[in-house]
C-alpha positions as a Python dict, from the first residue, in 0.01 Angstrom:
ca = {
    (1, 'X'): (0, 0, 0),
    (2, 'X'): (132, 340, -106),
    (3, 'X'): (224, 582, 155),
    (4, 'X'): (-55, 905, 209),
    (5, 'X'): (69, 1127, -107),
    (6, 'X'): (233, 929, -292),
    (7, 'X'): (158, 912, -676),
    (8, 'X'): (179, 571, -851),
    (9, 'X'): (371, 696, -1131),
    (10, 'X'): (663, 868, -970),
    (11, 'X'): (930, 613, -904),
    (12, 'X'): (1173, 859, -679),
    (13, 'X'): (1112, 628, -370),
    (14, 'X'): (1190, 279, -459),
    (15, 'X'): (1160, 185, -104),
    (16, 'X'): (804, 356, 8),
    (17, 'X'): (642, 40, 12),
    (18, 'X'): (935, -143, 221),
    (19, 'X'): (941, -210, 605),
    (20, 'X'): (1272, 17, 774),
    (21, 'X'): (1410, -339, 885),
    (22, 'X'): (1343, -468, 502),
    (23, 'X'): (1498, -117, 382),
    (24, 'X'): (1835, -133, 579),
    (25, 'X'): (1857, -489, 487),
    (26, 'X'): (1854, -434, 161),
    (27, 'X'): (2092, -180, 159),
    (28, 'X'): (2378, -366, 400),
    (29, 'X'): (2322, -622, 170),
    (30, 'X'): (2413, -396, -158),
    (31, 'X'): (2687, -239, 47),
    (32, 'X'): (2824, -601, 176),
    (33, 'X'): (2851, -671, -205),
    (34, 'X'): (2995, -346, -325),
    (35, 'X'): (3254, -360, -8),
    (36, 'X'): (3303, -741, -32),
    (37, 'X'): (3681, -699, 53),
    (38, 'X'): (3576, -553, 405),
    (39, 'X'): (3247, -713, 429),
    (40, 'X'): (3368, -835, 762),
    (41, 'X'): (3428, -450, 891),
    (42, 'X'): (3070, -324, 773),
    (43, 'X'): (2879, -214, 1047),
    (44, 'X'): (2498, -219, 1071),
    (45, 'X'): (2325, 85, 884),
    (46, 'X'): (2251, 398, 1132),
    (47, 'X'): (1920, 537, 1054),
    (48, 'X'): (1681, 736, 1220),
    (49, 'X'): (1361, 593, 1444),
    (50, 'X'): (1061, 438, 1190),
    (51, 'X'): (845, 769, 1277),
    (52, 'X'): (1115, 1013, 1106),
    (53, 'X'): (1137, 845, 804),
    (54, 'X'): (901, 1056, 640),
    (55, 'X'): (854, 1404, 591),
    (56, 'X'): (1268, 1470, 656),
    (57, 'X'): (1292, 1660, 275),
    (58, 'X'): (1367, 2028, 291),
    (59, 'X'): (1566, 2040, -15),
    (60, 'X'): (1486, 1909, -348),
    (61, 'X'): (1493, 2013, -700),
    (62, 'X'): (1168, 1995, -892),
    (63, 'X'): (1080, 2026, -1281),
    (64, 'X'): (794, 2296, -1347),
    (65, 'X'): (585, 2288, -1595),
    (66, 'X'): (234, 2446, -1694),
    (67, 'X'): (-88, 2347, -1880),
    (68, 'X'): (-450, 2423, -1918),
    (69, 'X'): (-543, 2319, -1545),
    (70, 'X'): (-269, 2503, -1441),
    (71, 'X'): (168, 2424, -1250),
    (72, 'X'): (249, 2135, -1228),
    (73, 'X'): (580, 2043, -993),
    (74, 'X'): (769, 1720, -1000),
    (75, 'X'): (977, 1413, -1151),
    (76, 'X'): (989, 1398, -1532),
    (77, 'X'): (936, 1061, -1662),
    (78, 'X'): (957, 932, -2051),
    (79, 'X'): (928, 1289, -2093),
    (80, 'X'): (582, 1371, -1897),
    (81, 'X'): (611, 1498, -1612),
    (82, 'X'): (443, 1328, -1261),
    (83, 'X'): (290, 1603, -1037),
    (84, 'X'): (345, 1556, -685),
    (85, 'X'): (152, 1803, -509),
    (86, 'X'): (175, 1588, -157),
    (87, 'X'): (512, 1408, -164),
    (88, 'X'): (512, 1218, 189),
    (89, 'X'): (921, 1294, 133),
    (90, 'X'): (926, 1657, 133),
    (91, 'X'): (831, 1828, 474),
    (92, 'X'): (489, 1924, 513),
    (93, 'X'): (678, 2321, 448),
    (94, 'X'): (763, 2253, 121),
    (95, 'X'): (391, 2125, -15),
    (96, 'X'): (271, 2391, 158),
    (97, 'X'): (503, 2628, -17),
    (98, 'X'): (418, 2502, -355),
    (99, 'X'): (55, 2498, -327),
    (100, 'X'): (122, 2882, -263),
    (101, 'X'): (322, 2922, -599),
    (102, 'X'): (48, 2739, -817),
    (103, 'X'): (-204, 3032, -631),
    (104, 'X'): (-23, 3291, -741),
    (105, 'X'): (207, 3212, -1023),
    (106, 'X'): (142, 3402, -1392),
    (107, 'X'): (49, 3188, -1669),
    (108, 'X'): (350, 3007, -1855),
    (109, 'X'): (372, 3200, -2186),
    (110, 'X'): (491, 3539, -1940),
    (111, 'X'): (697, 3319, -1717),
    (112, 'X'): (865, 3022, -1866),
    (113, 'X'): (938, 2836, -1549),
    (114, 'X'): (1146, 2560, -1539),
    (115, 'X'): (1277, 2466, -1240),
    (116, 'X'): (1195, 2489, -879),
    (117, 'X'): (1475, 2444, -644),
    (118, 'X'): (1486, 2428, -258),
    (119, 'X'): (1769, 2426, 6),
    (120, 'X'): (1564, 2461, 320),
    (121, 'X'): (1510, 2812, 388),
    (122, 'X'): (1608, 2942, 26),
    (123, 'X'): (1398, 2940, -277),
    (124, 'X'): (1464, 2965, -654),
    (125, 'X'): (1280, 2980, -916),
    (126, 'X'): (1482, 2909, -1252),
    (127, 'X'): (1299, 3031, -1559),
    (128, 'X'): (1402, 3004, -1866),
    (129, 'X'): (1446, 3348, -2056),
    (130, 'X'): (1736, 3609, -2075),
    (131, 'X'): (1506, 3909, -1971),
    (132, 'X'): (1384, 4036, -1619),
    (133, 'X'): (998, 3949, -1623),
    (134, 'X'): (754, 4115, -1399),
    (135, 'X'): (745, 4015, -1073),
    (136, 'X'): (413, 4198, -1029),
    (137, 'X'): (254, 3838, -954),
    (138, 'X'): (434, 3833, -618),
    (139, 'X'): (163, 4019, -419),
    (140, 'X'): (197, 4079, 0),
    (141, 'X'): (-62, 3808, 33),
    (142, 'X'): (219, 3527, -176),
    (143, 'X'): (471, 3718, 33),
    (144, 'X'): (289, 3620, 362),
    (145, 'X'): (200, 3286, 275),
    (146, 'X'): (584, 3170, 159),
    (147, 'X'): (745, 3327, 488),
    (148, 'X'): (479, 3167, 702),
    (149, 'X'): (555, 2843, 599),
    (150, 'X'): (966, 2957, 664),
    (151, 'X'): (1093, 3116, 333),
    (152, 'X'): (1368, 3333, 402),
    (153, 'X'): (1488, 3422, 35),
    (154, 'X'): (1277, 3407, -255),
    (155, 'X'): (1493, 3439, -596),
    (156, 'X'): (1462, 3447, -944),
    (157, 'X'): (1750, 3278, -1161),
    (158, 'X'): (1746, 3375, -1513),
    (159, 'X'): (1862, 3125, -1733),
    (160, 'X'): (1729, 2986, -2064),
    (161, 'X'): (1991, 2645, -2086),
    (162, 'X'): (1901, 2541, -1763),
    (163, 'X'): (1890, 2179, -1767),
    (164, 'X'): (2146, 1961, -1627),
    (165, 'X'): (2274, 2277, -1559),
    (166, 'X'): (2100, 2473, -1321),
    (167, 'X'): (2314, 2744, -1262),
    (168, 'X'): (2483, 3031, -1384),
    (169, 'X'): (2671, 3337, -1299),
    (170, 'X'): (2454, 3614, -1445),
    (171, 'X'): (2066, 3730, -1376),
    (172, 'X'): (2013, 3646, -1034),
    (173, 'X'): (1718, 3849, -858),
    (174, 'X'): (1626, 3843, -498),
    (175, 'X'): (1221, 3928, -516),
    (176, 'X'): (1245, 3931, -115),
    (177, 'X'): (1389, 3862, 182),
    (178, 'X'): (1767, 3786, 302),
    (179, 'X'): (2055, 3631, 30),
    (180, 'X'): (2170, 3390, 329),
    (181, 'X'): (2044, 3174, 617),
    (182, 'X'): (2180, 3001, 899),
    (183, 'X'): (2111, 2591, 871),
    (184, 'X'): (2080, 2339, 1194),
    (185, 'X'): (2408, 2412, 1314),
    (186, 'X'): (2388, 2765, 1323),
    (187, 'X'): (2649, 2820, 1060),
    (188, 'X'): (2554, 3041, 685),
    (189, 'X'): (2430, 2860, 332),
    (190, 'X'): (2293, 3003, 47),
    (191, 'X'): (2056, 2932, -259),
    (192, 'X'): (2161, 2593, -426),
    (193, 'X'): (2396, 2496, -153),
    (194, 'X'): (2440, 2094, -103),
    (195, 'X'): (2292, 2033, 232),
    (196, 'X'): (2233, 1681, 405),
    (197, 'X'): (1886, 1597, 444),
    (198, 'X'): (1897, 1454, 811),
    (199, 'X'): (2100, 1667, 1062),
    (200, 'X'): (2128, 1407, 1352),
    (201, 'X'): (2297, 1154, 1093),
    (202, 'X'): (2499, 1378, 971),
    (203, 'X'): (2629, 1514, 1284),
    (204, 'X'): (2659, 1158, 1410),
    (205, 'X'): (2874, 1095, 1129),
    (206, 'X'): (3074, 1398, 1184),
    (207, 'X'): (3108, 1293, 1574),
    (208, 'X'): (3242, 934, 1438),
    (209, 'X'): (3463, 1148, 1235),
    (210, 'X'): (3614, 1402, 1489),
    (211, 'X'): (3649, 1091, 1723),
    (212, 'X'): (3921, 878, 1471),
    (213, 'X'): (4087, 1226, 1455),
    (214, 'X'): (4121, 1313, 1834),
    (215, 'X'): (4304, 1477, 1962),
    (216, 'X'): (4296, 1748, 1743),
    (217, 'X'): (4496, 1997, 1927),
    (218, 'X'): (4835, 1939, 1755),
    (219, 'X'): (4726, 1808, 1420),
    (220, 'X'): (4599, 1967, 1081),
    (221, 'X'): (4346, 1856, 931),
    (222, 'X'): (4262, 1921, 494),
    (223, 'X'): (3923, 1904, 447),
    (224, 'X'): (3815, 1865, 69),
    (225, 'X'): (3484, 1925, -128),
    (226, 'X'): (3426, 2109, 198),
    (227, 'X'): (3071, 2272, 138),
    (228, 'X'): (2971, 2558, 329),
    (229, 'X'): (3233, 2404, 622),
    (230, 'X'): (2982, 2252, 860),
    (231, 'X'): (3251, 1991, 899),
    (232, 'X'): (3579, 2243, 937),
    (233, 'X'): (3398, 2383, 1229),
    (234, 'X'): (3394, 2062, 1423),
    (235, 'X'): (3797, 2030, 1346),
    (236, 'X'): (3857, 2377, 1438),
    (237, 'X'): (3672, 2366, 1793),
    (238, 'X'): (3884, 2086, 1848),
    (239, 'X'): (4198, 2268, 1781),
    (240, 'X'): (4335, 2202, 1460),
    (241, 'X'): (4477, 2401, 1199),
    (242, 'X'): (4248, 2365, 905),
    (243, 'X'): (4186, 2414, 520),
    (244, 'X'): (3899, 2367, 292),
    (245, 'X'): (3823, 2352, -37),
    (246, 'X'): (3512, 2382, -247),
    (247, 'X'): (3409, 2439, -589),
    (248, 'X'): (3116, 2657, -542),
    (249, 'X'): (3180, 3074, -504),
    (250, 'X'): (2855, 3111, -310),
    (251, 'X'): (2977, 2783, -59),
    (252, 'X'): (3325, 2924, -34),
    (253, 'X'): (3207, 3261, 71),
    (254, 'X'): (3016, 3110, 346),
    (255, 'X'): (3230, 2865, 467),
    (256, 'X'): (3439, 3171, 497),
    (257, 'X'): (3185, 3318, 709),
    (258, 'X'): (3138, 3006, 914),
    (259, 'X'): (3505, 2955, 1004),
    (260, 'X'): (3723, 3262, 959),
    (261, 'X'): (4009, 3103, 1128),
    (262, 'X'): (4044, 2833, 813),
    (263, 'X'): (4228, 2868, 482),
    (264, 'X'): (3929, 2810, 242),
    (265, 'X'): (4065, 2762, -135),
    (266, 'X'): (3809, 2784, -445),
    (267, 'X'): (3861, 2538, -718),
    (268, 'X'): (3843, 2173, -816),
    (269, 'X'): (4023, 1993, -543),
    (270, 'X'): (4267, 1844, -823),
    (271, 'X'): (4331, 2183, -929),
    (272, 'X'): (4428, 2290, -607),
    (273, 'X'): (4660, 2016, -526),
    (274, 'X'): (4969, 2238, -537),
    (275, 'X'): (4817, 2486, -282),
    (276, 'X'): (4718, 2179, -85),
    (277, 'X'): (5084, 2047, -101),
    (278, 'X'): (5257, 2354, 1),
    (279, 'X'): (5023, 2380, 318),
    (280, 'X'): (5040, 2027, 419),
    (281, 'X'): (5430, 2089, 383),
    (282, 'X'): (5447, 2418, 600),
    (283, 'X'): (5187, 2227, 901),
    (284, 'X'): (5483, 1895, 894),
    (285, 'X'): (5747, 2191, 910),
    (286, 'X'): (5622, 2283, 1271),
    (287, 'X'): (5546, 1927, 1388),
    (288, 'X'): (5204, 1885, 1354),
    (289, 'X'): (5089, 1574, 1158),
    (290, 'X'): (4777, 1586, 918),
    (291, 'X'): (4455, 1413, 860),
    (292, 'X'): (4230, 1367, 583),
    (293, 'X'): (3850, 1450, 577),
    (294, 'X'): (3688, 1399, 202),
    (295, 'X'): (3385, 1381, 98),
    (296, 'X'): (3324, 1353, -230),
    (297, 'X'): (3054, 1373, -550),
    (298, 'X'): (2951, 1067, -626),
    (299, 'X'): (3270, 1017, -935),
    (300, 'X'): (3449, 1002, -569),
    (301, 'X'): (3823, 1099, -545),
    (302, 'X'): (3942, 1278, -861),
    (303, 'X'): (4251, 1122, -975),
    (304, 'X'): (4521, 1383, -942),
    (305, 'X'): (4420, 1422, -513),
    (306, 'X'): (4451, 1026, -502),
    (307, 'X'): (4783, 1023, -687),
    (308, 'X'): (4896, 1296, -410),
    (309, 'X'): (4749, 1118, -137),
    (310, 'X'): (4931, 776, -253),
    (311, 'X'): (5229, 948, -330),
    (312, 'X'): (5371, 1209, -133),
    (313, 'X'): (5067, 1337, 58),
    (314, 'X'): (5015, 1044, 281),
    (315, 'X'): (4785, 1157, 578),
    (316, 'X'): (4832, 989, 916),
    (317, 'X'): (4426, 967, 874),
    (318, 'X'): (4148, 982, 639),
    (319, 'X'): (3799, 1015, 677),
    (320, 'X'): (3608, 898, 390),
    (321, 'X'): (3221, 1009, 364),
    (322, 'X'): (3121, 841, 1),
    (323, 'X'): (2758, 865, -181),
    (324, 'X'): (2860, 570, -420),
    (325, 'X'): (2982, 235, -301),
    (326, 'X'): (3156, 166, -686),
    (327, 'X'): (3380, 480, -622),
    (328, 'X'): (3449, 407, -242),
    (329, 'X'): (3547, 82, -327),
    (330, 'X'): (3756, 150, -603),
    (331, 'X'): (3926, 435, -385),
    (332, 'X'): (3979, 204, -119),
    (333, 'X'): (4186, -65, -310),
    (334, 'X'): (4452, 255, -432),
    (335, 'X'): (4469, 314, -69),
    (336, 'X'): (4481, -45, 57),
    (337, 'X'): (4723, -136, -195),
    (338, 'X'): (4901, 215, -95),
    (339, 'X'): (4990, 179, 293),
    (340, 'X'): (4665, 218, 432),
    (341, 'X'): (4388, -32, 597),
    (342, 'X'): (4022, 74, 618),
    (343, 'X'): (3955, 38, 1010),
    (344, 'X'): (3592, 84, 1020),
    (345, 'X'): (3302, 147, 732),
    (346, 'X'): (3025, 288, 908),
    (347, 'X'): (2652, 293, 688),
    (348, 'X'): (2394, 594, 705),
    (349, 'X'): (2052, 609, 575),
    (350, 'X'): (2074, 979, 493),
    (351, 'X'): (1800, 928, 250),
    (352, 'X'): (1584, 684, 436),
    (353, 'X'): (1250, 510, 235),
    (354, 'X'): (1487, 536, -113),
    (355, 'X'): (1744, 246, -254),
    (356, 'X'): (2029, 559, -155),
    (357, 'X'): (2271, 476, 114),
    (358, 'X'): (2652, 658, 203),
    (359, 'X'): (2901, 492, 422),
    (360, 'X'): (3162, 659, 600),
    (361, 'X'): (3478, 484, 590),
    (362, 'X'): (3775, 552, 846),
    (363, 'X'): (4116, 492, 704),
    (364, 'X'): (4477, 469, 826),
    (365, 'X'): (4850, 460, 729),
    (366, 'X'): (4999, 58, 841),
}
């Protein structure tokens, strides 16, 4: 029996129908066969209690689209796409939000929407034509209704290519309130910034994390595809020395915000190896040894940070947070084959209810 809200057609939650104890089952099981080398390490999958399982979605990306009975919002599948007005997924927040938008919206030949995009407290709405449209739809009454169900930002992205793409640089347009908000952990994110969806798992992981690493006091730590820094803050309370790096300009700028005493580099982690290099270099000068936090997209560890890593690099430590068992496996034999042994791989249902699982894996030099 489908969950209350679910739609037949949409397939986003291959699990909905599943027991949590079938669920996590299934998922050891695919990670037991993915990880086969360290099967015998894998621990049992954290997750959160059976009554949290639902509703936990404050960020998601939606395709919009428009027709005679009015905006639709959802998955796109064999081309249509699958309204899902009620997703049992999404926090109550966000269907509330979107109910709003279909109230209020224009019609679709003045506002070619395309995209609806979440990241808890932000909104954006990417349409897809070069010019500024009027925003004269967006009355006090749609103004109310979004910040009482917790919108902080409402913004407009420009951008006619949008597609696997979401994003660009130019025509960005904040229709109302603030450009930034502060997440569960008190710390700055912006529009379109990756988030996890379950705080208490991720912290949990992050406590696992800052654990293998302790004490912190008189090491360094390099923290790469470091996001908006949620997890540089928990090395820096501890008292390391500490850099990040991250892609994104608008994560960068707040993980610069979040912890002013890190370095924070922008760039693709392999391009920044050499900046990497030289600071590992100058923290070894003064005695203090480094560890290793990663976490990765799901292509995992881009080649030219592994080769470092393997070659002259070599942490003490590494943390390993992976969204793909293929790439966290194939990591883990270049490490394993390189002077390390995986000590303990450590499961979380971060998306709980869907086949997705990520496994943090904790790493050492023999």
């Amino acid at each position: 029996m489908l969950p209350k809200g679910c739609i037949s057609e949409c397939r986003g939650c291959k699990h909905r129908e599943w027991t949590m104890e079938d669920s996590l089952q299934q998922k050891y099981t695919f990670l037991s066969s993915k990880l086969s080398t360290w099967s015998d390490i894998l621990e049992p999958v954290v997750s959160v209690p059976n009554e949290n399982r639902w509703g936990y979605r404050h960020k998601t990306t939606l395709n919009v689209r428009r027709d005679q009975n009015g905006w639709h919002f959802g998955m796109i599948s064999r081309d249509e796409l699958i309204d899902i007005p009620d997703c049992p997924l999404h926090k109550l927040e966000v269907n509330e939000i979107l109910s709003v938008l279909k109230k209020f919206l224009p019609t679709g030949i003045e506002f070619p929407l395309g995209f609806y995009v979440q990241t808890s407290a932000q909104i954006v709405l990417i349409v897809k034509a070069k010019k500024v449209l009027n925003d004269s739809w967006l009355t006090e009454d749609a103004i109310t209704a979004l910040r009482q169900n917790g919108v902080q930002g409402f913004w407009i992205h420009h951008n006619p290519s949008a597609g696997r793409r979401l994003f660009e640089k130019a025509e960005w347009k904040l229709l109302f309130g603030q450009e930034r908000s502060l997440d569960f952990n008190g710390l700055w994110y912006s529009p379109g910034a990756f988030q996890q969806l379950i705080p208490s798992l991720y912290n949990s992981s992050l406590d696992e994390a800052l654990n293998f690493f302790s004490p912190l006091n008189k090491h360094s730590v390099a923290d790469l595809y470091c996001g908006t820094g949620t997890s540089m803050t928990r090395w820096v309370k501890a008292g390391a020395n500490v850099i990040g790096v991250e892609l994104g300009k608008e994560a960068v700028e707040c993980a610069k915000l979040n912890i002013p005493d890190a370095t924070v580099l922008r760039g693709a982690c392999r391009q920044r190896v050499p900046q990497i290099r030289e600071w590992v270099n100058k923290q070894r000068d003064v005695g203090r040894e480094v560890y290793l936090y990663i976490n990765p997209p799901r292509t995992g560890i881009e080649q030219e940070v592994l080769d470092w890593i393997i070659g002259e690099g070599k942490p003490q430590r590494i943390a390993y947070l992976s969204c793909s068992a293929g790439t966290l496996s194939k990591n883990l034999v270049a490490l394993t084959n390189n002077g390390y042994k995986v000590t303990r791989l450590i499961p979380y249902d971060f998306f709980p209810q869907t086949i997705h699982v990520e496994c943090l894996a904790l790493i050492e030099k023999e």
